[in-house]
N, C-alpha and C positions, 0 to 999 in steps of 0.2 A: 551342170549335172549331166546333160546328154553327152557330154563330150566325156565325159567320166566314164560315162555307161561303155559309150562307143570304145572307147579303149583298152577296157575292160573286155570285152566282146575279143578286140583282136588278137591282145596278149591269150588267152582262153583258144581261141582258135588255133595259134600260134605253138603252143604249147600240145596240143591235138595231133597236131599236124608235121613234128618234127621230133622223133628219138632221137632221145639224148644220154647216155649212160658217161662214167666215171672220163671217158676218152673216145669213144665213139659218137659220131654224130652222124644220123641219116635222113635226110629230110623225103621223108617215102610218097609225097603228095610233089613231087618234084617225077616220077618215074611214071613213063608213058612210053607205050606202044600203039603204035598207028591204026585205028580201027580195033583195039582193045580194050574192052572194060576190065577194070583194076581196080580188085579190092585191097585195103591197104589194112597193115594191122599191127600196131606200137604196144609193144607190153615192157615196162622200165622195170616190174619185176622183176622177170627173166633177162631182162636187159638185152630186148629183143626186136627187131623190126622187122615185117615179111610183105611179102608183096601173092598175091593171086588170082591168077587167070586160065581162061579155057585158051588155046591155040590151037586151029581146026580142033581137032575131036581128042585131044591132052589136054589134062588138067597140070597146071606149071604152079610150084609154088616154091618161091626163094625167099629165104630168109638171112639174116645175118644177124651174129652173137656177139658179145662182148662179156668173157667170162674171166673171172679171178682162178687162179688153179689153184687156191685152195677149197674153192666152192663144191658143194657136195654132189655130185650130178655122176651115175653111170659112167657119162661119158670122160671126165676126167679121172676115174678110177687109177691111181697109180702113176700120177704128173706130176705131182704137186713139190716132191721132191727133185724132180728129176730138170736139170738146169742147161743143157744142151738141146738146141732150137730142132735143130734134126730127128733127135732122143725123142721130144717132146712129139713133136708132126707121126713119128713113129708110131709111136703108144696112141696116141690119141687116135689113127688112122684104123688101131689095133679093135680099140673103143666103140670105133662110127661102128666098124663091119660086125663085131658082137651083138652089137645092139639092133641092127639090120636083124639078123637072125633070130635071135635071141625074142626080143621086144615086139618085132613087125615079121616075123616068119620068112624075110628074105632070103635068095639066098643068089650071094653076089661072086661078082667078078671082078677084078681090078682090070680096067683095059688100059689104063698109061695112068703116070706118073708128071706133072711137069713144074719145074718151079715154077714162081709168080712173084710180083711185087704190088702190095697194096700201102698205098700212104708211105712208100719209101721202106720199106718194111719187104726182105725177104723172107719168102713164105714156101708152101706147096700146096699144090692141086692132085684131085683124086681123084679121079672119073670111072666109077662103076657100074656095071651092067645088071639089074638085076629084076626077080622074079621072084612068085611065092612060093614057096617049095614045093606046094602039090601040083603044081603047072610046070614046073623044071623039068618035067618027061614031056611034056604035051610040046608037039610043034609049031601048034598055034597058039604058044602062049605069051601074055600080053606082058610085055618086057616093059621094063622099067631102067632111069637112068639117077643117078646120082650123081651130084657132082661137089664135090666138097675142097674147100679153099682154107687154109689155115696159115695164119702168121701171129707171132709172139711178140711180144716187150714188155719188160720187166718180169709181173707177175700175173699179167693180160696173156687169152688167147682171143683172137678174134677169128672168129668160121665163119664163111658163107658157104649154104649146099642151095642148091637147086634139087629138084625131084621134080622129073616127069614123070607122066606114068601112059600107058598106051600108045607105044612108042611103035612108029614102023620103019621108021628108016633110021637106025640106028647111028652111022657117021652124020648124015646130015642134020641130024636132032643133036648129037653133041656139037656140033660145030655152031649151032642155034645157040644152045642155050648158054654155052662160053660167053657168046657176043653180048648174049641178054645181059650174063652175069659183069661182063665186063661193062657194061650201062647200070645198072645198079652200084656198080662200085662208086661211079665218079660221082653218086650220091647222097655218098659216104666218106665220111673222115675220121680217119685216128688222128688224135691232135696230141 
């Protein structure tokens, strides 16, 4: 019976500890940074898994989704028909930055554009600069980054964004949190 128990315990555990949605798989208790504490956080509702931590004096929080375009979310507002991969990263980018605005009072900037491949899967990347509106005159105002990743298959889109926020060095904070993001990824699989 103890060994029943015990097994029970690690399946349980196991299950805790590794998001899993229709095609996605991320085992978030697998992601670590060197003298960082990491809070981790699995929601199979949303079919969502994120990661959060302070870096010097930024708070860093990545995430990554795994959604169906037909699913009813802001953010896929107007995809759901639309069946060219490009079309789709378009709109959906259309989507992120509305909603930046809109939703969280940003108000952003596109600083580049770059493809990407995740799980063999070509995608794009979106790296934006951004700020709350009332602080958008101000020159000391405390900038914020965005960084969002999107690729398709079939009737999946799969995003990861980063968001830092109290950003001072703008190139070197994006070239940070890319690398992060690209450490996150290999902890993650479209299957």
């Amino acid at each position: 019976m103890k060994n029943v128990k015990f097994l029970f315990f690690i399946i349980l555990f196991n299950i805790q500890t590794i998001f899993a949605a229709q095609s996605l798989t991320c085992n978030v208790e697998k992601f670590e940074i060197a003298n960082v504490d990491i809070s981790t956080e699995i929601n199979q509702g949303i079919k969502k898994a994120s990661v959060n931590f302070m870096l010097h004096d930024s708070f860093w929080n990545l995430s990554f989704y795994e959604l169906d375009k037909s699913d009813n979310f802001q953010i896929l507002k107007g995809i759901e028909d639309i069946e060219k991969a490009q079309d789709i990263y378009k709109k959906f980018f259309e989507n992120y930055s509305s909603r930046l605005k809109d939703e969280f009072f940003f108000s952003s900037r596109l600083v580049e554009t770059n493809p990407i491949i995740f799980s063999n899967i070509n995608g794009l990347e979106f790296v934006l600069n951004a700020n709350f509106n009332e602080l958008h005159s101000d020159i000391n105002k405390n900038e914020e980054i965005f960084i969002l990743r999107v690729v398709t298959r079939s009737n999946k889109i799969y995003f990861a964004e980063i968001h830092v926020n109290h950003v001072r060095e703008m190139e070197l904070t994006i070239q940070k949190a890319k690398k992060i993001m690209n450490n996150f990824s290999k902890i993650c699989l479209i299957n």
